[in-house]
C-alpha positions in Angstrom: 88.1 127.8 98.4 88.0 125.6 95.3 86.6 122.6 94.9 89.7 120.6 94.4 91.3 122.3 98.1 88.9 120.4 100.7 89.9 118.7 104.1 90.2 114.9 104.1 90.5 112.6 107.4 92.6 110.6 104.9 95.2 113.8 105.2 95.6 113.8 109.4 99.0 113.7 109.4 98.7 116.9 108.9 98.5 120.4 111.1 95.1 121.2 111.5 96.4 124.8 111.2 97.9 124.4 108.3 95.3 124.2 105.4 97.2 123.8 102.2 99.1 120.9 103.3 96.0 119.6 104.2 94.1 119.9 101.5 93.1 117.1 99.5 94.8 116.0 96.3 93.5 116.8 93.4 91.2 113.8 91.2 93.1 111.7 89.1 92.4 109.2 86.6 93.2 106.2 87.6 92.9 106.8 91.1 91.2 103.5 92.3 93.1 101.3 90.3 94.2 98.0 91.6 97.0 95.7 90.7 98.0 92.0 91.3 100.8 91.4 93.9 103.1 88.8 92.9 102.5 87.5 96.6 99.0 87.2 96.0 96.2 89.7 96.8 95.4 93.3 94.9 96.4 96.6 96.3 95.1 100.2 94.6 98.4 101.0 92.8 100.6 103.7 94.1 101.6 105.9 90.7 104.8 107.4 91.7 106.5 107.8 88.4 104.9 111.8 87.7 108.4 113.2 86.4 108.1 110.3 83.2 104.0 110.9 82.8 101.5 112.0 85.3 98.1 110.9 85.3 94.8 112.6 83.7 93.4 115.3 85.7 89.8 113.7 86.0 88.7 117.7 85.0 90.6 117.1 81.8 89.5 113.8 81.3 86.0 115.3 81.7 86.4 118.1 79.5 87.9 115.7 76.7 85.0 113.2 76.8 82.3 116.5 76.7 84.1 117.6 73.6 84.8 114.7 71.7 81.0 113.7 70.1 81.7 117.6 68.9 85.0 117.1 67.3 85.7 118.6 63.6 88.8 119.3 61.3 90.2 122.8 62.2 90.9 126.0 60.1 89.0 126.3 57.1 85.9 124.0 57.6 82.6 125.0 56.8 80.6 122.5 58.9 79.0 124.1 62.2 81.5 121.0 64.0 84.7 122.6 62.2 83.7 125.9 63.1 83.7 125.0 67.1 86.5 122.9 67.0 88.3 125.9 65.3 87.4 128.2 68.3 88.2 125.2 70.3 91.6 125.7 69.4 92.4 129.0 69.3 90.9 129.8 72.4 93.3 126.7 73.8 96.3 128.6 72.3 94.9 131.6 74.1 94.8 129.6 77.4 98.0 128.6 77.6 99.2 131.8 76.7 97.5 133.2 80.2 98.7 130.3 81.8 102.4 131.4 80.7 102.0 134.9 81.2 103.2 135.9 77.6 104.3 139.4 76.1 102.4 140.9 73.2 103.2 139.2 70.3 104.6 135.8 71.4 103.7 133.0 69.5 102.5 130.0 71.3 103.0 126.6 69.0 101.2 123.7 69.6 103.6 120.3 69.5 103.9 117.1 70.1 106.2 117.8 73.5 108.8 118.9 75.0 111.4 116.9 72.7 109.5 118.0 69.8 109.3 121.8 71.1 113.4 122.3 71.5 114.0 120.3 67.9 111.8 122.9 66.6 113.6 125.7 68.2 116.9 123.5 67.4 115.8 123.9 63.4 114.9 127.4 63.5 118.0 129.4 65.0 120.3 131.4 63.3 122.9 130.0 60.9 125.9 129.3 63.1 124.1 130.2 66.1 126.0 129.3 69.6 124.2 127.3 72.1 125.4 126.9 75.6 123.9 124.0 77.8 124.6 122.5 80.8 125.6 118.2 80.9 123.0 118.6 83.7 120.0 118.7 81.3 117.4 115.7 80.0 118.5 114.9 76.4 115.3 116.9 75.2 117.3 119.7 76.2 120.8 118.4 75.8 120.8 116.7 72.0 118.7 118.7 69.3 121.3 121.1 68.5 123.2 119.6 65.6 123.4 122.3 63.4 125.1 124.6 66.3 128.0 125.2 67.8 127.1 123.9 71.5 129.4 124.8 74.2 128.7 121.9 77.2 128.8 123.0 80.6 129.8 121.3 83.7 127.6 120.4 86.2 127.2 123.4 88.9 127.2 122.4 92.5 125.2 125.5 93.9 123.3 127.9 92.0 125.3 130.6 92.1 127.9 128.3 90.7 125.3 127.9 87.6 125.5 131.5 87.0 129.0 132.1 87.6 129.6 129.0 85.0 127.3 130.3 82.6 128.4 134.1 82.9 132.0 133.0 81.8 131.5 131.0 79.4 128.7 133.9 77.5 131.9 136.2 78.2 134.2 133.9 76.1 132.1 133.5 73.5 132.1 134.8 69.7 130.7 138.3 70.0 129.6 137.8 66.4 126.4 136.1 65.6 123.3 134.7 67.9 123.8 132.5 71.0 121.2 130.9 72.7 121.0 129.5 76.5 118.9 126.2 77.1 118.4 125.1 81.0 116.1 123.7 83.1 113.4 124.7 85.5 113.9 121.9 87.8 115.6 118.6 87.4 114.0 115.6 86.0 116.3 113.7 88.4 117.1 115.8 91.8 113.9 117.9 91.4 115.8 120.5 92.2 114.9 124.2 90.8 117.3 126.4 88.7 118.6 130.0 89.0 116.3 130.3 85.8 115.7 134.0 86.2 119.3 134.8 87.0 120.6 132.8 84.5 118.2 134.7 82.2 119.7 138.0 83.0 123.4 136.5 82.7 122.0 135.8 78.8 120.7 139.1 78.3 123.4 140.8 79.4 125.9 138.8 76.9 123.6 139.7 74.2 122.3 135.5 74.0 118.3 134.4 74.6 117.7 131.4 76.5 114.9 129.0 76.5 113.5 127.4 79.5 112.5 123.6 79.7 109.9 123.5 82.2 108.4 119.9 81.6 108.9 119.2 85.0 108.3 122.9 86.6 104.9 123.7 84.9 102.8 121.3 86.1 104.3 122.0 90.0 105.0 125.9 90.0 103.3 129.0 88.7 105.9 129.9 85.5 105.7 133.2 83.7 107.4 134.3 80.9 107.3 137.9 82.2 109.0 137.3 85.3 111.7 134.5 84.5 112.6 137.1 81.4 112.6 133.9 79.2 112.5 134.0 75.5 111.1 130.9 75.0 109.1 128.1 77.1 108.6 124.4 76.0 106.6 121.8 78.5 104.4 118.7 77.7 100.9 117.9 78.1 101.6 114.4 79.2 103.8 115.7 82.6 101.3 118.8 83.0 98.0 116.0 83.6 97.2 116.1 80.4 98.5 112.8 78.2 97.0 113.3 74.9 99.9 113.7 72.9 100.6 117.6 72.4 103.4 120.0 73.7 104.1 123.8 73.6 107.0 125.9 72.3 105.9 129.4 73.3 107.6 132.5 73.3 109.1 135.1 70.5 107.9 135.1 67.0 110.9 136.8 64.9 113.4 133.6 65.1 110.1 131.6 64.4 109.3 133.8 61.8 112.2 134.2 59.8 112.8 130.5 59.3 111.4 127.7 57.3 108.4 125.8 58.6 109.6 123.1 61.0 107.3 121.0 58.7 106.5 121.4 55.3 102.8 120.8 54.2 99.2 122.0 54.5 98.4 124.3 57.3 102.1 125.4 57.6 101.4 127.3 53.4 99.6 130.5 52.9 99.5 129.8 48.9 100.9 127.8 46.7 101.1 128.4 43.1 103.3 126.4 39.8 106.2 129.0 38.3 106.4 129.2 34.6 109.2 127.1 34.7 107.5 124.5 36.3 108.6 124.5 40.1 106.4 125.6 42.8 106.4 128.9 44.7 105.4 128.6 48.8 104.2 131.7 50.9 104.2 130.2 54.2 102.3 132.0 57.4 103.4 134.3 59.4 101.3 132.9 62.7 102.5 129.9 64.6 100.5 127.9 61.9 103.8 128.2 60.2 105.1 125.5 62.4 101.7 123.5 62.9 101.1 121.5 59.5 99.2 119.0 58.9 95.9 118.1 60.7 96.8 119.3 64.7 95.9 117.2 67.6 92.6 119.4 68.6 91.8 117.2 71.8 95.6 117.3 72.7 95.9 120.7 72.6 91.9 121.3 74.4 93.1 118.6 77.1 96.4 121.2 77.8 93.9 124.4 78.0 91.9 122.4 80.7 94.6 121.3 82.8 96.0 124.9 82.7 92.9 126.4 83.9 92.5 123.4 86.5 95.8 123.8 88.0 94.9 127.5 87.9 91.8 127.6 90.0 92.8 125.0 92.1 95.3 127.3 93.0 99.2 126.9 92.8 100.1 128.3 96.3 98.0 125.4 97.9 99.4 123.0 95.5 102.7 124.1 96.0 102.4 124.1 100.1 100.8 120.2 99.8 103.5 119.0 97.6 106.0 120.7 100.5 104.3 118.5 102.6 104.6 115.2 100.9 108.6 115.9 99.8 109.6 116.5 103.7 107.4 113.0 103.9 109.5 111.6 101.5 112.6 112.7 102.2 112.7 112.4 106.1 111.9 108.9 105.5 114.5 108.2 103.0 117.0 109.5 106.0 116.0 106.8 108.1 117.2 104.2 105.9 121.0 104.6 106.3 122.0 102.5 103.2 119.8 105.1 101.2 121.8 107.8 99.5 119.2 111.1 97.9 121.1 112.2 94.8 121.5 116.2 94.8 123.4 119.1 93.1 122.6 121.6 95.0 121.8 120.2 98.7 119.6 118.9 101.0 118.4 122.4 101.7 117.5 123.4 97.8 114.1 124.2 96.5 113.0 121.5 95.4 109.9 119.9 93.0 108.4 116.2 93.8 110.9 114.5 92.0 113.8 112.5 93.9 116.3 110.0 92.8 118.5 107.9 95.4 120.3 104.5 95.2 120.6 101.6 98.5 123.6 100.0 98.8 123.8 96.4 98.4 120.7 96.4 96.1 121.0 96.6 92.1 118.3 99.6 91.6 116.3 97.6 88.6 116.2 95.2 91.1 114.8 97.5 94.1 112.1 98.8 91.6 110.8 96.0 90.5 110.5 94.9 94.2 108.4 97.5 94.5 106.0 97.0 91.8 106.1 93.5 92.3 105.6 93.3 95.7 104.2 96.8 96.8 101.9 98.0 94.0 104.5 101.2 93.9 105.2 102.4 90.6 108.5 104.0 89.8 111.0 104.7 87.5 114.9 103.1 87.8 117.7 104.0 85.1 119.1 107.1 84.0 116.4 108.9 83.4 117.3 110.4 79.9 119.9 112.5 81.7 122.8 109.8 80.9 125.4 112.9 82.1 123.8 114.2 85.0 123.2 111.2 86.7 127.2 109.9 86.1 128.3 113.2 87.7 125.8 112.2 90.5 126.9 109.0 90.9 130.1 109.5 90.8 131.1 107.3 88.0 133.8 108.0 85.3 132.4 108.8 81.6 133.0 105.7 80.1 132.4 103.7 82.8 129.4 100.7 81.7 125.6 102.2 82.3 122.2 102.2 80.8 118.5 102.7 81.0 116.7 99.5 81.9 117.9 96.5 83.7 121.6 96.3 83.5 123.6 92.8 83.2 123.8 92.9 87.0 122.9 90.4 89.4 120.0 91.6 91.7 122.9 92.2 94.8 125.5 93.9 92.4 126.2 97.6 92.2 124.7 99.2 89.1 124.8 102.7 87.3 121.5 103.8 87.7 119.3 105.2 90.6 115.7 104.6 91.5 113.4 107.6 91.1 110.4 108.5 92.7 107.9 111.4 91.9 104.7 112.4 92.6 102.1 115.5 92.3 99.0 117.2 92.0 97.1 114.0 92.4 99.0 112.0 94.9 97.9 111.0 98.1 99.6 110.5 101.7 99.1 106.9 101.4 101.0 106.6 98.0 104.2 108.3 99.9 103.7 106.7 102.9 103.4 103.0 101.6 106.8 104.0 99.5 108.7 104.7 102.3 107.7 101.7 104.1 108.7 99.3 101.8 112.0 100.6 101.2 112.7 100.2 104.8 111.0 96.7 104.7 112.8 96.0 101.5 116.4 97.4 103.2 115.8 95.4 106.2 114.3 92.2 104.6 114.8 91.9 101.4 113.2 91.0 98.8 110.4 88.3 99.6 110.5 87.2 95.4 113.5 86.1 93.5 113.9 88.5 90.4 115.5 88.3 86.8 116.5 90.0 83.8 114.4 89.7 80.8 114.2 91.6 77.2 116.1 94.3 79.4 113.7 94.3 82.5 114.3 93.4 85.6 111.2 91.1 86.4 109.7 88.4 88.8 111.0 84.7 88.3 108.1 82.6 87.7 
């Protein structure tokens, strides 16, 4: 068993029989730390915000420090510290690769996230490709393609629906030219997970590729580019444990290849030499370095090779199994509260991830949150969640109608469009869920015990 999957008394809510829900979560940075209430005292704060950015893995935090007094320019150095930090990096990009489960001859490009990953991609298809996209998807996934014709799809309401949706629309398509399918793995606002391999062979069969956004499926499922059939894969290091500020794009080279470097500058050029006339002639490389230049971000990309292999040995069916655990926690006590509505598109019954959005009537949901914080220690997320579309549909609001991110010009008591989200992982414990669902009932029942306002766009304790 690994070291991460031992038994804790903390964890007796569960079976005794059942080992993986029992195990223990995994060590976090940041795990014992305490914030002020605004009713006085300290409580260890409840992160429950994993879907925006999850903690350090206290393995990758460990690696990182071990590395750092070691750290050296890559490519090209002569110093003994270059040379291992070279290795350092290539063997990262080899990592991840296993973690992915890549074909021969995929490239894996090293980022700064997912946003950064699909604008790459976004740069680097064919002239007058088609790209076909669901109004279900975070803006990462929904906005880079400015320089294609993007067909918008409506929001399924089962899965098969998704497929169906997307198999018509590949069927009315040009049948000239490239087409490319974006979706998600699982919803940065339901949790939910996608059809993703279905909807891969839907593409396939219409002669499109698809990439899959699996920011928020990585860091809570096995994924393998082998067995989804994907063409492409971009994630963060910040939602996979690992928040030093790289991302991923991994997946076929020729579209990669064929186009001009996503940056231009050193690392990306193989040689560069003045023409007679006086310009300059660039041969760029071939490798993913074509779309790396400049200096990369060698404890970044190190810190997403360790959480990879951490998540690995820990083991992703126990993972998996405990984070079953804590969503049935979650949502069973959610239903108890019968002002609380779940947001879904697919069901109460859908496979889901640790992420769930909900609103409580009566309460303004900037409002509810920053009871929480305030009052709880709970940390979570309230807005839209960068999936301005989705979370209309879910809400049932009209397009146009008023909405944003942040604190709306609402009154604590007054209706707004936005939902409270809660999600969690890897590293959270039954106490974090538990003291959650327990103050939403206490907050349902008794409200608020702080009076609340809205400043710079928060919604924030009066003082």
């Amino acid at each position: 068993m690994s070291a991460y999957a031992t038994t804790s008394a903390a964890e007796s809510s569960c079976s005794s029989s059942d080992e993986a829900c029992c195990a223990a979560p995994l060590p976090v940075l940041g795990r014992d730390v305490t914030v002020p209430l605004v009713t006085g005292g300290e409580v260890t704060y409840a992160a429950l915000d994993y879907a925006a950015s999850a903690p350090a893995l206290q393995r990758v935090w460990d690696d990182v420090a071990a590395y750092a007094p070691y750290y050296g320019s890559v490519h090209r150095g002569a110093g003994y510290l270059s040379q291992l930090s070279t290795d350092l990096f290539e063997n990262s990009r080899a990592a991840v690769a296993e973690f992915l489960d890549c074909r021969e001859g995929d490239q894996v490009v090293f980022t700064r996230s997912t946003t950064d990953s699909l604008n790459l991609l976004a740069q680097v298809v064919p002239a007058d490709c088609q790209v076909f996209v669901f109004e279900t998807e975070h803006h990462a996934s929904l906005l880079p393609w400015r320089d294609a014709r993007v067909t918008y799809l409506n929001a399924p309401r089962t899965p098969q629906q998704a497929v169906r949706t997307l198999e018509r629309a590949l069927a009315d398509r040009d049948p000239y030219g490239s087409a490319l399918v974006c979706v998600t793995g699982a919803s940065n606002v339901t949790g939910e997970l996608w059809p993703v391999k279905e909807l891969a062979a839907a593409a396939h069969a219409h002669g499109a590729r698809i990439v899959l956004d699996a920011a928020q499926l990585a860091p809570h499922h096995p994924v393998s580019v082998r067995e989804l059939d994907v063409d492409w894969i971009a994630f963060s290091g910040h939602k996979l444990y690992a928040p030093f500020g790289s991302g991923v794009l991994a997946g076929r080279a020729d579209w990669l290849q064929a186009s001009e470097p996503y940056l231009a500058g050193g690392g990306a050029s193989r040689k560069v030499a003045r023409r007679a006339d006086g310009g300059v002639d660039v041969e760029w490389h071939t490798t993913a370095a074509r779309h790396e230049a400049g200096s990369p971000n060698v404890i970044g990309v190190y810190a997403i090779a360790s959480a990879c292999k951490a998540l690995t040995e820990a083991g992703f069916e126990g993972l998996v199994e405990r984070e079953k655990h804590l969503i049935a926690k979650v949502r069973e006590g959610l239903a108890a509260v019968p002002e609380v509505r779940v947001l879904s598109l697919f069901g109460d019954d859908a496979p889901r991830v640790g992420v769930i959005s909900f609103v409580v009537d009566g309460w303004n949901s900037s409002h509810f949150a920053a009871a929480l914080s305030a009052e709880y220690g709970i940390g979570v997320r309230d807005g839209l969640f960068c999936a301005h579309p989705l979370v209309r549909t879910l809400l049932g609001s009209e397009p146009q109608e008023p909405g944003e991110c942040g604190a709306p010009e609402a009154e604590p008591g007054e209706r707004s469009l936005n939902a409270i989200r809660v999600s969690f992982g890897a590293g959270t414990p039954d106490e974090h869920v538990e003291r959650f669902v327990g103050a939403v009932r206490e907050l349902v029942r008794e409200g608020a015990k702080w009076t609340y306002h809205t400043e710079e766009g928060r919604c924030v304790p009066a003082v």
